[in-house]
N, C-alpha and C positions, 0 to 999 in steps of 0.2 A: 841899596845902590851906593856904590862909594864913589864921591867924585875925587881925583886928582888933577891938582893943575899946576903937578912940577914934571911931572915922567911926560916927556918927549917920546918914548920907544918903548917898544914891550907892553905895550896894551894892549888890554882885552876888553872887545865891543861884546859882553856876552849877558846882560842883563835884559830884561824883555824890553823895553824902551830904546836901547840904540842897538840892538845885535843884528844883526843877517841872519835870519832866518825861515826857511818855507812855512812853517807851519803859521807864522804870523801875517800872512798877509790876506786872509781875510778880516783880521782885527783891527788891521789900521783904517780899512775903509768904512768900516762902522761907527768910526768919531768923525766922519764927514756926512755915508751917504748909506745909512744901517738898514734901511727899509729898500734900497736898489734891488733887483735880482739878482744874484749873483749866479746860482748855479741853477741849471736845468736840463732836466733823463727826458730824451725822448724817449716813447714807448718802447718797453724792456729793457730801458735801462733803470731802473727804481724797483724796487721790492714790493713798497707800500704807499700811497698818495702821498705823504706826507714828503718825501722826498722827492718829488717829482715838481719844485718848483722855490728853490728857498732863497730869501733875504741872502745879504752879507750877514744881519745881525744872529738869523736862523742855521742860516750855514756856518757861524763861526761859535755859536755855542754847541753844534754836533763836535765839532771839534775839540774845542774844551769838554765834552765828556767822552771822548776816544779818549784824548790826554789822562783825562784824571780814573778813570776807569781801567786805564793799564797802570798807572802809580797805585791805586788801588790795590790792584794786582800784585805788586811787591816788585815788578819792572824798575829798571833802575837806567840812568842815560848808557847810551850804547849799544842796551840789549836789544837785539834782533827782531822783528816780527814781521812772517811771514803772510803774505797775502797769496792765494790760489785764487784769481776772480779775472771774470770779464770784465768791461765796463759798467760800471755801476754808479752813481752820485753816493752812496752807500761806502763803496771802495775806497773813492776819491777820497773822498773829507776823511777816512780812515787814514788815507795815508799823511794828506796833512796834522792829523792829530799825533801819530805815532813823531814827525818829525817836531811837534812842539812840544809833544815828552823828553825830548831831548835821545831817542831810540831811533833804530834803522831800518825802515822799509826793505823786506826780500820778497819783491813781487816775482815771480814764475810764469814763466809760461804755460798754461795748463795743456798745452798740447804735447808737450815734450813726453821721452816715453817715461814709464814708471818708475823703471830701475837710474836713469840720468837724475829726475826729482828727488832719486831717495838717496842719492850721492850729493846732487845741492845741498839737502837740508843736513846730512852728514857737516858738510864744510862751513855752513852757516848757524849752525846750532842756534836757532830759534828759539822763544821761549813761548812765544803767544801764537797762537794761527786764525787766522781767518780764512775762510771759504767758501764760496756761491755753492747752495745746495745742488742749482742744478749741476756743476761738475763732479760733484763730491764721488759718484760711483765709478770714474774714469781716474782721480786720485787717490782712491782709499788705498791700492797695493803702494804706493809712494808710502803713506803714512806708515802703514803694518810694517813694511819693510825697516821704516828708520825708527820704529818703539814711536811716535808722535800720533797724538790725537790733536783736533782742532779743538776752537777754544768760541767762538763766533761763526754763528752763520748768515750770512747774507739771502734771505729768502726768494732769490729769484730760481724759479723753476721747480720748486719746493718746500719744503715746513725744515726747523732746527735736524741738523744731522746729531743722531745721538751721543748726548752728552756735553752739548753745546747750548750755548742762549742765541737767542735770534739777537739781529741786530739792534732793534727798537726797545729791544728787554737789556742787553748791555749797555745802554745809553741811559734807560730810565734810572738805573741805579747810580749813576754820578754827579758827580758838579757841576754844573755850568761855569763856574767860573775859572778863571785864569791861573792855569797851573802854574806856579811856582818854582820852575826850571830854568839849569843853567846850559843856555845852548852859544856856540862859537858859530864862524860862518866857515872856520876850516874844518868843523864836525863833520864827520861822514850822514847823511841822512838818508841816504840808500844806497844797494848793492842792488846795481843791475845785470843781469846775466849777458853774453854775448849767444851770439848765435849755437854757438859750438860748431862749429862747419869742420872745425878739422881736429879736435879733441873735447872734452867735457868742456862745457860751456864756462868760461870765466867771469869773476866775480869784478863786474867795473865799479868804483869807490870815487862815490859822486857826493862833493858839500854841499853845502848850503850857498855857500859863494858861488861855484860851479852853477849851480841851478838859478839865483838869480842874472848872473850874468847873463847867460845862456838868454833867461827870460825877456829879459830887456833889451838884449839885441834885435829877436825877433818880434817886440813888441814892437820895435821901431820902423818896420816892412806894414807889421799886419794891421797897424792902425792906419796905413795909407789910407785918401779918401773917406776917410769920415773926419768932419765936423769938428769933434774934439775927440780926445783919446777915449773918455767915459762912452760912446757911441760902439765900442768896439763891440760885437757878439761874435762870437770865435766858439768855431764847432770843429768836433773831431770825434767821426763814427769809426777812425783806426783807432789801437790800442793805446789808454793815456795808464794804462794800470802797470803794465808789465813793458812797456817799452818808452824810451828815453824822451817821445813826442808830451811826456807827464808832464815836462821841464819847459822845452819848448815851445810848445804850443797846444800847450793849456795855462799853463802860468802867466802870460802875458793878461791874459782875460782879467785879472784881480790886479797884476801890478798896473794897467791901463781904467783900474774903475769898471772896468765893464764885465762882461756876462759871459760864461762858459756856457755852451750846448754838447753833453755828452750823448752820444749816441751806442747802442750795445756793439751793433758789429757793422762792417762797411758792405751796404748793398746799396748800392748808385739808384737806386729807385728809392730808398729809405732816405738817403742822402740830398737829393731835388727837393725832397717834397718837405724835410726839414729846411733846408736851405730860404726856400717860402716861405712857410709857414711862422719860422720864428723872424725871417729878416735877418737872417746871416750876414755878414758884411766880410767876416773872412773864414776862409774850410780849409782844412789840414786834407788835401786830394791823395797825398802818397802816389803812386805807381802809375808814371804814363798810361798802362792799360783802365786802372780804375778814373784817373781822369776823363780817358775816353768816355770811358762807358757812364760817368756821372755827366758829363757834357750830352750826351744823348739823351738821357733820363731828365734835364734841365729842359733841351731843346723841346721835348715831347709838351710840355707844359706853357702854359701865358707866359709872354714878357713880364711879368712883376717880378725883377729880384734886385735884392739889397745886395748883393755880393758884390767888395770889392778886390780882394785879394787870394787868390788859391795857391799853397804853399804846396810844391810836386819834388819826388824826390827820383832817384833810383834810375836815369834814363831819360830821354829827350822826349817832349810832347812836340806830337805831329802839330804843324803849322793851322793846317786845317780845324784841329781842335780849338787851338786859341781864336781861329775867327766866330766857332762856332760860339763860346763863352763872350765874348766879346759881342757878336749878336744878340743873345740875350741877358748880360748884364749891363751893358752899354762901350763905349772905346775908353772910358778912364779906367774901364777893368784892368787888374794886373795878374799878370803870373807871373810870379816867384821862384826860380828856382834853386833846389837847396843842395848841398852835398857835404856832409857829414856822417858823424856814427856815435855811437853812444858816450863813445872816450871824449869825443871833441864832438859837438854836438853842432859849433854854431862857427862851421868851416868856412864855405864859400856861398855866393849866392848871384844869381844870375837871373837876370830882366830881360828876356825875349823882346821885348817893346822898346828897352835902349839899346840893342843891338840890333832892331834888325835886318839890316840888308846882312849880316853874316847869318841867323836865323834863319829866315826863310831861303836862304840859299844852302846850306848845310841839310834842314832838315832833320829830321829824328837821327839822320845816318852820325851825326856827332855830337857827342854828349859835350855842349859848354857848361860848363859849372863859374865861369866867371871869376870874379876878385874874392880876395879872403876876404873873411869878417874881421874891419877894424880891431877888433878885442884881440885879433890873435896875431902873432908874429908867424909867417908861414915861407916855406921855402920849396921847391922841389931838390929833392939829393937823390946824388949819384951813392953808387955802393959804398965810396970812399969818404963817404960824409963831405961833400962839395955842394955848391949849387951848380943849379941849371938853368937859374931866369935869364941867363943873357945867353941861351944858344936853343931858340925857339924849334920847336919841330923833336927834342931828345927828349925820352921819355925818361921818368925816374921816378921815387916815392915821396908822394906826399908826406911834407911833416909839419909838427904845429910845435908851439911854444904860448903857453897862454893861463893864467887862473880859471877861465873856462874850459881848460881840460881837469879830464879823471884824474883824480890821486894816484891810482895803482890798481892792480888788482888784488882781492882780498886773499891775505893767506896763499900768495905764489909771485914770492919771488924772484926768482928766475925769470919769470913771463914779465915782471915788472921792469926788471934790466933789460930785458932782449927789446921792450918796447918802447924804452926810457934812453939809448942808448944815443953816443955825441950829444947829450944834455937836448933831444929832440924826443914830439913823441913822432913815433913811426906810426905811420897809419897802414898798410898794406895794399896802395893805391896807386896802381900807375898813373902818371899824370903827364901833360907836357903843358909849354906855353906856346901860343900864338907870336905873331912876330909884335901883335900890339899888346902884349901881355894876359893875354884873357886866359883861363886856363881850361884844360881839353880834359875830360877823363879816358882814361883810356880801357883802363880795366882793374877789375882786383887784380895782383900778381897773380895768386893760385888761379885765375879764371881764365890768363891766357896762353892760349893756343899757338903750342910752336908745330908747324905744319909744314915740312917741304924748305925747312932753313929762315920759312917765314913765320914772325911774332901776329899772330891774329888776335884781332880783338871779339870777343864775343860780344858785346854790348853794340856793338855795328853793325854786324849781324844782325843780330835779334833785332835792331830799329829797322832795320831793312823789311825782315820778314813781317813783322808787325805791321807795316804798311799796307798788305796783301789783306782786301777787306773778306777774307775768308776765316783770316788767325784769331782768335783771340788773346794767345798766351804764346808767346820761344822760349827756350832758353837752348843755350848753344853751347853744347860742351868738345873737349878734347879729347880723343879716344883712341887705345893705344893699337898704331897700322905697320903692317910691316914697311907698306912703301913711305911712307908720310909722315912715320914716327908715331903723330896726332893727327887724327882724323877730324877735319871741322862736322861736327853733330848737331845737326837741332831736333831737338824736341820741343812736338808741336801740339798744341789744343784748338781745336776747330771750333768752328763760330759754328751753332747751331743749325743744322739743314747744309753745311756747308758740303762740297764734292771735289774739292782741290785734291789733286794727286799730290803724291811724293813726287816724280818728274817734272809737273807743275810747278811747284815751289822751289826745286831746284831750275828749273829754266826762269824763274822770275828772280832766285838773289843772283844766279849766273848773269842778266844781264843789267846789275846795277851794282855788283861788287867784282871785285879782283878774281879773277882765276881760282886762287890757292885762296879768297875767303868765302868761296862757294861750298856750301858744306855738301857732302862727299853721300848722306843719306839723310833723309826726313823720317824721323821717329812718331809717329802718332801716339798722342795718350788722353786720356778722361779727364784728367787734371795734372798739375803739376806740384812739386814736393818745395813748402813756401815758410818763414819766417813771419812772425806777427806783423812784420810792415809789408810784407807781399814779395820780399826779397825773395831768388830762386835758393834753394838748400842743394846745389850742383851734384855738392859732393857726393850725395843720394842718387842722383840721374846716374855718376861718373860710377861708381857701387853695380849699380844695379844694371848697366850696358858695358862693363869692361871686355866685357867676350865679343862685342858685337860684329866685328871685321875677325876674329878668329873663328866664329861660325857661320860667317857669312862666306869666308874662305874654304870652310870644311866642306860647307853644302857644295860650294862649286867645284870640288875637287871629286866628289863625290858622281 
């Protein structure tokens, strides 16, 4: 460590003792509180008992040997390594070891198809791979296709994929101690993918700065209600592996002292009964709908719960739901809600409970997302790079300015300019204000529906129908009409045993929206085409119905 105490500027915090870094923050709480729990797999998330319950002190020496185990390796800062996994405690501490290598987490979405995976790994040139056996047969053509074999296996759903080591056997052969590496806080420490909704999914370029930022923000929401910050136990059965909630909320758990509850996958019955059983005090809920439906699964159960904060994203929760949580956590309960993206994580956020006579009179039918997050400079702009805060009720795109946004995207660009452009980032988000400044979302761009000379929103929509205790799931797309231009479309998932017609559903948004936002036909389907946060992939509905009013025409001309 070299200390200097003439340079004023141009310093570098990159030494393990004062740097920004993810991968350190299970080490710091170990020279306080080393025997705390710090991480814990509900059932199917852990491989092997041993994981299923570890110290700060145990959970930070898995790390220091991911670390020294890929320096081992002959891994060097920068280099790549890929992760194919669910939720796992297993995953997790991998990923914090690969960033206290001073190396870059490329976690995937294992669901994405073969041929997209073996064009990621193309762009990301990885050197190291890890992957959950049980997916390994659903990504072996990704690998064959890009010449890569894995390198680790994570034993859930099966034994070592050939020519790999289990996890517990990559572990046994390293250090325990403190690897020896030089990390920055403006390093990159992972590339997260976007959705790909409208081209190969892009590479988001997130530091270490990024990431505590991000952390600390919402650490500052999700420790509401408890006692002190170390009280916090913070669970998330959505994705913390392959999607940007890694950063958000899960990290706050370790920067607050307190306890991560990982869960494998989000089924609102798995979710209640963790919620219980460990004394959750805050849950990463995602999706209006899986809110509902974990609010039900909570309801069905004793009043005993610890829960004080449910963080919901992606669309408005029904009023109803919040009294239902609120009956069974108590009235200091909060809901939170969020609205960001991977780029900008720690956007806006919105308190139902201090707003709401505008809440409960709005309803699901309008998405409030609320004030920016302090951390970030935010605006709405016009096409002409203007604002819009002082002409409440005009719609425009959201844009940020902040060290808690992305770098860029990795290796494109082009993408980085068009997103980076008037020194803002764009985010692709209609938005407007209120006349008290709150902010309204109104829709992604590409998601709204021009119909009849009018801009529809689909996210209105779909709160509307969601209302209808028959729906489970809308999504409401634009479809191309000879009379209409865009046809308003929903496509619908039915609540089990349900018998609602299409007429039905179209008489029920006919007489709680506008004329021209009453969709035009009701699509029934088994399920709907979704992104790892539960977000709709449209662009797949829009694909696979584009003929739907030109055979719909055929027939009756016929």
């Amino acid at each position: 460590m070299v200390i200097d105490v003439e340079k004023l500027y141009d310093r570098r915090a990159d030494n393990r003792w004062d740097r920004t870094c993810v991968g350190d923050v299970l080490e710091r709480v170990t020279w306080s509180r080393p025997d705390r729990v710090a991480i814990t797999g509900w059932a199917g998330a852990f491989a092997t008992p041993e994981f299923e319950r570890l110290t700060y002190r145990e959970a930070n020496e898995v790390v220091n040997r991911v670390a020294q185990g890929l320096l081992a390796r002959g891994l060097t800062r920068g280099d790549r390594v890929l992760l194919l996994c669910e939720n796992s405690v297993e995953a997790y501490l991998t990923k914090l070891g690969v960033a206290k290598a001073g190396m870059v987490n490329v976690p995937l979405n294992p669901s994405l198809a073969p041929d997209v995976i073996a064009q990621l790994l193309a762009l990301a040139e990885p050197r190291f791979a890890v992957v959950d056996a049980e997916l390994w047969p659903a990504v072996q053509p990704a690998f064959d296709a890009a010449g890569l074999s894995p390198d680790v296996t994570i034993g859930i759903g099966g034994g070592p994929v050939a020519g790999t080591v289990a996890f517990p056997e990559f572990l046994a052969g390293a250090s325990p101690e403190e690897p020896d590496t030089v990390v920055h806080g403006d390093d990159i420490w992972e590339l997260l993918f976007t959705s790909g909704t409208t081209a190969l999914p892009k590479g988001v370029m997130l530091s270490h700065t990024y990431a505590h930022m991000g952390a600390y923000a919402f650490a500052l929401s999700l420790t509401r209600g408890v006692p002190v910050e170390a009280d916090l136990v913070l669970c998330s059965f959505l994705p913390v592996i392959y999607h940007v909630a890694d950063q958000a909320l899960s990290l706050p758990a370790f920067l607050a002292g307190g306890r991560l509850l990982i869960g494998r996958r989000p089924v609102p019955g798995e979710m209640a009964a963790a919620v219980r059983r460990e004394q959750v005090t805050a849950l990463w809920g995602g999706s209006p709908q899986l809110v509902k439906a974990f609010a039900a699964a909570l309801d069905a159960g004793e009043p005993d719960c610890a829960l004080k904060v449910l963080v919901y994203g992606w669309g408005a929760v029904e009023p109803g739901v919040l009294a239902t949580l609120k009956e069974q956590c108590g009235e200091d309960f909060l809901l939170v809600g969020i609205f960001g993206q991977t780029e900008a994580i720690s956007c806006h956020r919105f308190w139902p409970d201090r707003e709401r006579e505008k809440y409960v009179k709005a309803g699901s039918s309008v998405n409030y997302v609320g004030i920016p997050n302090p951390l970030l400079a935010s605006t709405i702009m016009d096409f002409d790079g203007s604002s819009l805060l002082d002409k409440p009720g005009t719609p425009g795109e959201a844009v940020y300015r902040s060290p808690a946004v992305a770098s860029g995207y990795y290796r494109d660009l082009p993408a980085t300019e068009e997103a980076f452009r008037h020194g803002w980032f764009h985010s692709g988000d209609s938005c407007v204000v209120d006349d008290e400044g709150l902010r309204i979302m109104v829709d992604r761009y590409k998601d709204i529906i021009k119909s009849g000379g009018e801009n529809v929103s689909s996210i209105r929509v779909e709160a509307m129908l969601h209302e209808h205790p028959q729906v489970a799931k809308a999504a409401v797309i634009g479809l191309a009409h000879d009379r209409w231009g865009e046809a308003v479309t929903a496509v619908v998932v039915r609540t089990p045993d349900a018998t609602v017609t299409e007429d039905e559903l179209v008489d029920w948004a006919r007489a709680r929206l506008a004329g021209f936002e009453t969709p035009k036909a009701v699509v029934f389907a088994d399920a709907l085409p979704e992104t790892v946060g539960g977000k709709v992939l449209k662009y797949k509905l829009r694909q696979a119905m584009a003929d739907l009013y030109a055979a719909a025409a055929s027939s009756s001309a016929d």
